[in-house]
PDB file of N, CA, C and O in Angstrom, chain B, residues numbered from 101:
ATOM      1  N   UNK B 101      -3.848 -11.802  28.041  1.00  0.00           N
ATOM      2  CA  UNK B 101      -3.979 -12.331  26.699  1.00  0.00           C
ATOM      3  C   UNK B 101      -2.658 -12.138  25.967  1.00  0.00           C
ATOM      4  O   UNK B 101      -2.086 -11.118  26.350  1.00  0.00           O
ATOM      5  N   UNK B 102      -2.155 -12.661  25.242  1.00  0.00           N
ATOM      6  CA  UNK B 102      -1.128 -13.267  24.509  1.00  0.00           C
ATOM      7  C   UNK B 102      -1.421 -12.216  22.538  1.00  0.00           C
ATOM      8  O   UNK B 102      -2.127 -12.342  21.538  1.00  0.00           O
ATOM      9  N   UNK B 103      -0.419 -11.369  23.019  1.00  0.00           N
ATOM     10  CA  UNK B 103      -0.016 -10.667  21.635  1.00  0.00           C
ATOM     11  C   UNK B 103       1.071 -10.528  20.560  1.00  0.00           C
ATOM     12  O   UNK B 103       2.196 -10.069  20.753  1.00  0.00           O
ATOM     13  N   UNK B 104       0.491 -11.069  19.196  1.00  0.00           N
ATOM     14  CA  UNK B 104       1.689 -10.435  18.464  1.00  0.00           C
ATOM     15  C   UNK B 104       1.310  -9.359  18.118  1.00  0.00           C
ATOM     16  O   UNK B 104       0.124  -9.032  18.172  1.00  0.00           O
ATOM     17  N   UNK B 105       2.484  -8.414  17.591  1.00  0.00           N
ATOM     18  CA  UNK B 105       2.322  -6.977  16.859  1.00  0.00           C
ATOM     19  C   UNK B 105       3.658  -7.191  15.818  1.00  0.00           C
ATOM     20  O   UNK B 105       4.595  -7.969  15.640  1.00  0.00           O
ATOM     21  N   UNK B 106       3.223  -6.271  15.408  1.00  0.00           N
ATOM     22  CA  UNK B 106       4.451  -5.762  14.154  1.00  0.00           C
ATOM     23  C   UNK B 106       4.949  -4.666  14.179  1.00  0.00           C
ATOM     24  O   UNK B 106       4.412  -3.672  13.691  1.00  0.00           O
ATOM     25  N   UNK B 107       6.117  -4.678  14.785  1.00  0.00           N
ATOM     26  CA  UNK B 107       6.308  -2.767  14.608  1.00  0.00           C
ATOM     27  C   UNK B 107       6.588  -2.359  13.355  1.00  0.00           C
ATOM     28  O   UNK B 107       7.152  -3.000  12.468  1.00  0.00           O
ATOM     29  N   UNK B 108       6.085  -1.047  13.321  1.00  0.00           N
ATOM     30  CA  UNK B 108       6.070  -0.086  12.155  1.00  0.00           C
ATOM     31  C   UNK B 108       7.325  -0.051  11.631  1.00  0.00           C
ATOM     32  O   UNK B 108       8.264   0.202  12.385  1.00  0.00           O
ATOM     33  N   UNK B 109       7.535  -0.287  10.326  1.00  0.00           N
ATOM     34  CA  UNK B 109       9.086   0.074   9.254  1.00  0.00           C
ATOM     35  C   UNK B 109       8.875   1.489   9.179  1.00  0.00           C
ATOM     36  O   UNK B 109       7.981   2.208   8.733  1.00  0.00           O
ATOM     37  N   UNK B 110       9.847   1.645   9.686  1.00  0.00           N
ATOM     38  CA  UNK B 110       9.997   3.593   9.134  1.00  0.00           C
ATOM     39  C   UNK B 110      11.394   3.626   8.622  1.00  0.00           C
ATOM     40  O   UNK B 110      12.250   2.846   9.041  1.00  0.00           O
ATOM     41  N   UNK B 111      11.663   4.688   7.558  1.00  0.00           N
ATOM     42  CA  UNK B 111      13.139   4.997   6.895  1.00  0.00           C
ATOM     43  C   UNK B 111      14.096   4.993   8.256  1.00  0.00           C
ATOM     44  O   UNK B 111      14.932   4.090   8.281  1.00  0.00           O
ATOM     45  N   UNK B 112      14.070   5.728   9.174  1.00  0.00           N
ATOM     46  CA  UNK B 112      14.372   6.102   9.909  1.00  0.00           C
ATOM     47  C   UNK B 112      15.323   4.586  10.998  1.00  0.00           C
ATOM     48  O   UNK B 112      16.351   4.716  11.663  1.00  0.00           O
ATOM     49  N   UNK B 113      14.720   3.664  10.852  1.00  0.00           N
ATOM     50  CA  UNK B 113      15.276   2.543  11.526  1.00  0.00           C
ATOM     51  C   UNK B 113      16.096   1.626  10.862  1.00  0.00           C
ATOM     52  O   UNK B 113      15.926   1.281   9.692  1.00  0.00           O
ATOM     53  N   UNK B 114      17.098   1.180  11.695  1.00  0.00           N
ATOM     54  CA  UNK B 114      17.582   0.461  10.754  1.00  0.00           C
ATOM     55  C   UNK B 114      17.396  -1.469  10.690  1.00  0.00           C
ATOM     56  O   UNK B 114      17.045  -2.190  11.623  1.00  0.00           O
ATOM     57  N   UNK B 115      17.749  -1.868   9.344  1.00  0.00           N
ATOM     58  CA  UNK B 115      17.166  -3.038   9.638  1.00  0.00           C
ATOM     59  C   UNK B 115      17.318  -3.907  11.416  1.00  0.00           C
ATOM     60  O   UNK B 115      16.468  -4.764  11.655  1.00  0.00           O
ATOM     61  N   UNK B 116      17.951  -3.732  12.061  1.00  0.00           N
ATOM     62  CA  UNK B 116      18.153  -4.447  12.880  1.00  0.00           C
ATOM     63  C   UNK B 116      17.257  -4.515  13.927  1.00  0.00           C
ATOM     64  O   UNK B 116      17.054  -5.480  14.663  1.00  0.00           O
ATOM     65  N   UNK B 117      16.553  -3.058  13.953  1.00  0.00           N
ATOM     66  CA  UNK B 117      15.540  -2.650  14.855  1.00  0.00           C
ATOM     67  C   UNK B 117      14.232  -2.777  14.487  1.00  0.00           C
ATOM     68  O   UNK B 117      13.295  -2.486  15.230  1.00  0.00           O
ATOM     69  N   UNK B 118      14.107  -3.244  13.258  1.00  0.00           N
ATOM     70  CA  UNK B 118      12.601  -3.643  12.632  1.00  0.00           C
ATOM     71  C   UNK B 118      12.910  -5.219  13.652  1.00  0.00           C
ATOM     72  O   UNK B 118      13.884  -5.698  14.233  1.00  0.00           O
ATOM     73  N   UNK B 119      11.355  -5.640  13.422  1.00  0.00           N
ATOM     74  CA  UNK B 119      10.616  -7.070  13.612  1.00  0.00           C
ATOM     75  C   UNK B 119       9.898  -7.201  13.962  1.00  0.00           C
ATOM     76  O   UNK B 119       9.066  -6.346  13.660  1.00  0.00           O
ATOM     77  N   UNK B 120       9.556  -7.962  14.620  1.00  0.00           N
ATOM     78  CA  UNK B 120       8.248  -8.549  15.634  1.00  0.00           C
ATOM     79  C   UNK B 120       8.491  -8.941  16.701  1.00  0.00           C
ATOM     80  O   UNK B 120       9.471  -9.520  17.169  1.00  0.00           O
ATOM     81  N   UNK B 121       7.249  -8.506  17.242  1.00  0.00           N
ATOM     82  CA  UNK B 121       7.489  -9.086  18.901  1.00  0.00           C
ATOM     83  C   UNK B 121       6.183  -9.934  19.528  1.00  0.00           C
ATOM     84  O   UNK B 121       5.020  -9.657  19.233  1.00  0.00           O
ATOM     85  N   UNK B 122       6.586 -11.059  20.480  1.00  0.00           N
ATOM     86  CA  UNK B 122       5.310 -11.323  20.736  1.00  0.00           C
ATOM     87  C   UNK B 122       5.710 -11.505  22.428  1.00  0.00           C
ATOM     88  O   UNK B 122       6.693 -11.890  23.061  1.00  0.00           O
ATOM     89  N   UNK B 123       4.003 -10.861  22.824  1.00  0.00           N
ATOM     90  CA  UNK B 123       4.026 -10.985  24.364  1.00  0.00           C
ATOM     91  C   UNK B 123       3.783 -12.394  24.952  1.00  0.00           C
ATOM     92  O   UNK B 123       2.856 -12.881  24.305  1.00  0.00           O
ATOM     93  N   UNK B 124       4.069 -12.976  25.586  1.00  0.00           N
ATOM     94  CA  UNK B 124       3.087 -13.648  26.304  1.00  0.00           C
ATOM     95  C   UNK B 124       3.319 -13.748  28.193  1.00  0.00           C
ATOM     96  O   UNK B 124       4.281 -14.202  28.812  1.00  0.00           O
ATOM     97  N   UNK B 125       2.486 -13.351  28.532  1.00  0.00           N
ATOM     98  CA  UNK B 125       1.815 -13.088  29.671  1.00  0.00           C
ATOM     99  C   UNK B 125       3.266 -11.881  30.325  1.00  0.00           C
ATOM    100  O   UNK B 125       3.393 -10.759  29.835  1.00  0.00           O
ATOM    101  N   UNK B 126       3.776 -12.165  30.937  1.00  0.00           N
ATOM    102  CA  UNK B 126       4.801 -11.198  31.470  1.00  0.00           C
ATOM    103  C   UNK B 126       6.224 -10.887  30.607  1.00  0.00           C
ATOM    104  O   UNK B 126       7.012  -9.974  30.850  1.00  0.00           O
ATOM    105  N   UNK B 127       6.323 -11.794  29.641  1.00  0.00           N
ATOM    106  CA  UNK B 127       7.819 -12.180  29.022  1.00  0.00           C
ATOM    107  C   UNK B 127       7.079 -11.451  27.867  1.00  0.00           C
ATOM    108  O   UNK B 127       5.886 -11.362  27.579  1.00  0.00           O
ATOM    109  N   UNK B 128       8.852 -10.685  26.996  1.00  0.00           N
ATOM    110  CA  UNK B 128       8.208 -10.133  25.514  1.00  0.00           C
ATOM    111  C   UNK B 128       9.209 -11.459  24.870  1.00  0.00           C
ATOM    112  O   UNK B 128       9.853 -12.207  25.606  1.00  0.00           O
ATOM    113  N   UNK B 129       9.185 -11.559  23.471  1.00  0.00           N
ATOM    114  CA  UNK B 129       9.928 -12.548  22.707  1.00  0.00           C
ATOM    115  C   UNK B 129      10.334 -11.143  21.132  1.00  0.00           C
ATOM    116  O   UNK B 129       9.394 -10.773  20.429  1.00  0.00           O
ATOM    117  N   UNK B 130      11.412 -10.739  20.944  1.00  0.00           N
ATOM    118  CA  UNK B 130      11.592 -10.147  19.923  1.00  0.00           C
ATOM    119  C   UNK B 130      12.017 -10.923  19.258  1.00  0.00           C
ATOM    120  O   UNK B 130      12.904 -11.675  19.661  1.00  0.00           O
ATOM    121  N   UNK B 131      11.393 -11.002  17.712  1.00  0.00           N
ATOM    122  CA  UNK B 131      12.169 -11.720  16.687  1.00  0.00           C
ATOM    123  C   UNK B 131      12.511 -10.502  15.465  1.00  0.00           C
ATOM    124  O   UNK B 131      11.700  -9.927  14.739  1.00  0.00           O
ATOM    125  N   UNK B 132      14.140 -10.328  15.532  1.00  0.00           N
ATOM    126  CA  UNK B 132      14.565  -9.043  14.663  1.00  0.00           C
ATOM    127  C   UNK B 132      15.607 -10.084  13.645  1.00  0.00           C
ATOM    128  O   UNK B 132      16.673 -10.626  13.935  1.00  0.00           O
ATOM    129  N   UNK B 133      14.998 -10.099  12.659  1.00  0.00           N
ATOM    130  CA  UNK B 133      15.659 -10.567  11.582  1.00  0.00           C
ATOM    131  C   UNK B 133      15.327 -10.260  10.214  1.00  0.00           C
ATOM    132  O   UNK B 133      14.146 -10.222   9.870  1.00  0.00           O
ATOM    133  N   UNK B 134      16.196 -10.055   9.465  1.00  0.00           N
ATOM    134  CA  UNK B 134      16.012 -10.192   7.755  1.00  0.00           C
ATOM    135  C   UNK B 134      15.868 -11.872   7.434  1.00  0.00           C
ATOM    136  O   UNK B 134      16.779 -12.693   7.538  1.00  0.00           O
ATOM    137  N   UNK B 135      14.428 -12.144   7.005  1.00  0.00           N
ATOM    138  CA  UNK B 135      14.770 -13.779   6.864  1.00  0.00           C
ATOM    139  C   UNK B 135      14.643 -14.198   5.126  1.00  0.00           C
ATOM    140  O   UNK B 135      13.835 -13.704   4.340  1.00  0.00           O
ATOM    141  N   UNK B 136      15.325 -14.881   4.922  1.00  0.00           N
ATOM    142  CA  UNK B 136      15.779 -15.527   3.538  1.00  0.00           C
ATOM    143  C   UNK B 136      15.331 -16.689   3.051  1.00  0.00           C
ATOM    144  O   UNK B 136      15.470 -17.504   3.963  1.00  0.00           O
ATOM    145  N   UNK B 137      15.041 -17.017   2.463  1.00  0.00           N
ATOM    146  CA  UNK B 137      14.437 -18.236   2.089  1.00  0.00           C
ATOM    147  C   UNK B 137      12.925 -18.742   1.982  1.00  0.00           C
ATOM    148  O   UNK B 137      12.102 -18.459   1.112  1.00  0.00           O
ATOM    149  N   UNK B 138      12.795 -19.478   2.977  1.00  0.00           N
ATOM    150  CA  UNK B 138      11.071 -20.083   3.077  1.00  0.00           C
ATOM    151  C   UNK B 138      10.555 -20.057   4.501  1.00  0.00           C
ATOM    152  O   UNK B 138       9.470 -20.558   4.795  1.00  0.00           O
ATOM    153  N   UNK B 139      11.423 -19.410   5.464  1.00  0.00           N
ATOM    154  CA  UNK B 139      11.221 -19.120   6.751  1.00  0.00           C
ATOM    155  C   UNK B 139      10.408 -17.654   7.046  1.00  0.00           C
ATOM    156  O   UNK B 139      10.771 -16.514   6.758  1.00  0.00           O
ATOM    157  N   UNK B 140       9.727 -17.907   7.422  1.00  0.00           N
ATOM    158  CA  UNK B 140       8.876 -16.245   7.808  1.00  0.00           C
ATOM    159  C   UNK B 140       9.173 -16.190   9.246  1.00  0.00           C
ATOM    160  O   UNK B 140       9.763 -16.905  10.056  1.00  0.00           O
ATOM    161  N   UNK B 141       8.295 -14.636   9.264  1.00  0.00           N
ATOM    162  CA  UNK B 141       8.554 -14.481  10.581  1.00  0.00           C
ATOM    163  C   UNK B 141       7.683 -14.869  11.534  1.00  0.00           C
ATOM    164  O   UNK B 141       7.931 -14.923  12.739  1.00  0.00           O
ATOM    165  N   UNK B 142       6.140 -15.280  10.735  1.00  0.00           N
ATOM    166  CA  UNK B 142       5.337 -15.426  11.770  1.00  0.00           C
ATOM    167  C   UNK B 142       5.805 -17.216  12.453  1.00  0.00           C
ATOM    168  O   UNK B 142       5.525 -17.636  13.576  1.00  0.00           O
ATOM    169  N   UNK B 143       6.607 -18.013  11.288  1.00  0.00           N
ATOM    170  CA  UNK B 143       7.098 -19.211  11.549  1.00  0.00           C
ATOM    171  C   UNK B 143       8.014 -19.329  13.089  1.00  0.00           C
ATOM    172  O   UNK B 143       7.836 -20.182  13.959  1.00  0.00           O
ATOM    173  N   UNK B 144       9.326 -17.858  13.110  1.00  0.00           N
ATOM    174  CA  UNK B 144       9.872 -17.943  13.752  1.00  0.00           C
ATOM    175  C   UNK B 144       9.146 -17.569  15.374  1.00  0.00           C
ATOM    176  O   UNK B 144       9.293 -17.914  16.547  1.00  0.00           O
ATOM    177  N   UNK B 145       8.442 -16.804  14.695  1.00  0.00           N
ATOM    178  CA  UNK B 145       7.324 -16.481  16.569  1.00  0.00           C
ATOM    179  C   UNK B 145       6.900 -17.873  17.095  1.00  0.00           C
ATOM    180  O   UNK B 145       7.000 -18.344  18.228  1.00  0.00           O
ATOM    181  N   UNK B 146       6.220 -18.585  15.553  1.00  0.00           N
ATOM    182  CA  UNK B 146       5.402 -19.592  16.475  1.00  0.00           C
ATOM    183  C   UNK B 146       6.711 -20.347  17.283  1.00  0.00           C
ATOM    184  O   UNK B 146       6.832 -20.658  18.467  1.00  0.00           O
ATOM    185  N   UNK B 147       7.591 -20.493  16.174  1.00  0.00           N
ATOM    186  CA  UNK B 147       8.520 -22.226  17.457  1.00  0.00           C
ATOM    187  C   UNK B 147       8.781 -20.778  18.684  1.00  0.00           C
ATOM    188  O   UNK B 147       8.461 -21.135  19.818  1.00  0.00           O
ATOM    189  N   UNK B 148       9.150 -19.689  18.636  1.00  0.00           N
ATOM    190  CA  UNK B 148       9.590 -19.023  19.680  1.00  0.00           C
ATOM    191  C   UNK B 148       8.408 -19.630  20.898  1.00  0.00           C
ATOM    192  O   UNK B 148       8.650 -20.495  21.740  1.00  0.00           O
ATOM    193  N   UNK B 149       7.452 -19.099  20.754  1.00  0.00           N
ATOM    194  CA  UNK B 149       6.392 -19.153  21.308  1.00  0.00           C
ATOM    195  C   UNK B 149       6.095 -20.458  22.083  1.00  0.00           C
ATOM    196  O   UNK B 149       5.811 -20.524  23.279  1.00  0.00           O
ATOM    197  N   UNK B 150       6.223 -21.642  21.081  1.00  0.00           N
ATOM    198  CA  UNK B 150       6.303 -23.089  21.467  1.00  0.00           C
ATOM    199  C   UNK B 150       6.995 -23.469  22.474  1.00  0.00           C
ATOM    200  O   UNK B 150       6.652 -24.127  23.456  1.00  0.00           O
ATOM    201  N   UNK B 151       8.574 -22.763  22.022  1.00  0.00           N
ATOM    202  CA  UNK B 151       9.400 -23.196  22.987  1.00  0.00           C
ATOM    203  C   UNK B 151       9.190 -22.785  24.299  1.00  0.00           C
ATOM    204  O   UNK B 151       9.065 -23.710  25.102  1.00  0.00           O
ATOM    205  N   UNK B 152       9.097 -21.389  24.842  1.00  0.00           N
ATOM    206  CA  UNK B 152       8.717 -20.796  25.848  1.00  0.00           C
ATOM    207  C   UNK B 152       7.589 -21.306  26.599  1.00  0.00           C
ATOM    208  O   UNK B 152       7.402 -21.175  27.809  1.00  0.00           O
ATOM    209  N   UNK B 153       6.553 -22.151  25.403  1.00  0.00           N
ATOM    210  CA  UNK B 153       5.547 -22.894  26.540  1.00  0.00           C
ATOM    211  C   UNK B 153       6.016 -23.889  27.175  1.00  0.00           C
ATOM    212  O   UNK B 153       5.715 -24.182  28.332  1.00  0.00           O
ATOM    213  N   UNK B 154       6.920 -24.583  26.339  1.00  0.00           N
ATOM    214  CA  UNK B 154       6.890 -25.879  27.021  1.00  0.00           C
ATOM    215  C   UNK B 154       8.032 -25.913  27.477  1.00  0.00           C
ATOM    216  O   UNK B 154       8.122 -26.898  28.210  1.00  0.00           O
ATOM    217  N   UNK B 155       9.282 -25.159  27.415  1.00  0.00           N
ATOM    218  CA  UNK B 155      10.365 -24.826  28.119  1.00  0.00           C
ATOM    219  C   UNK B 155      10.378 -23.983  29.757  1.00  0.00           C
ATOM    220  O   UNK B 155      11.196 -24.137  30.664  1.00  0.00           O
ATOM    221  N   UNK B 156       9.502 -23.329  29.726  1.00  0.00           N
ATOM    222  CA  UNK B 156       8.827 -22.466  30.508  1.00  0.00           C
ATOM    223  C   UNK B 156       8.556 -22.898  32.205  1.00  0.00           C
ATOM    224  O   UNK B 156       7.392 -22.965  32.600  1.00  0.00           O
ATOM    225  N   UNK B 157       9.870 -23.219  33.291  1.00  0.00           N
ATOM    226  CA  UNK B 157       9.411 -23.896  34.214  1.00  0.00           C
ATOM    227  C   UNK B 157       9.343 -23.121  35.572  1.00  0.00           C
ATOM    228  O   UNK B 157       9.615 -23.644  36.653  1.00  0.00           O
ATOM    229  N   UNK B 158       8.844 -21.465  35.361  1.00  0.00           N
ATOM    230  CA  UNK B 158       8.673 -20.809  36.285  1.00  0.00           C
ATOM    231  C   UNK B 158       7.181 -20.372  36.359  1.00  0.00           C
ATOM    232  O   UNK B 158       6.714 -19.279  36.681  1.00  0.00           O
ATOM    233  N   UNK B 159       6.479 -21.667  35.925  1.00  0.00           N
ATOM    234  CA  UNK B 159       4.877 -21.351  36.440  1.00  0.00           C
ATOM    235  C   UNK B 159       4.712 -22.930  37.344  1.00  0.00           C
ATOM    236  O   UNK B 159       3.665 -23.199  37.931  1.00  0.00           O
TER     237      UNK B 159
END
């Protein structure tokens, strides 16, 4: 099954190491960004995600 998570913000990290990650099936996809504007992050998972399906020619 196919996961996003959010890792935990702690003081301790710095921005670069915050984000999100999403699994899908054997591959992880990290998306580590400060985003600006009208772009989120769950936006940037999905095209991530998209792309990897249909880019994806080792199944």
């Amino acid at each position: 099954m196919d996961t996003v998570t959010k890792e935990p913000k702690s003081p301790a990290l710095e921005p670069s190491e915050q984000g999100y990650q999403l699994t899908i099936g054997r591959d992880t996809i990290r998306v580590v960004s400060v985003f600006s504007g009208t772009r989120t992050a769950s936006e940037a998972i999905h095209e991530a995600a998209v792309k990897k399906i249909l880019y994806d020619t080792s199944s």
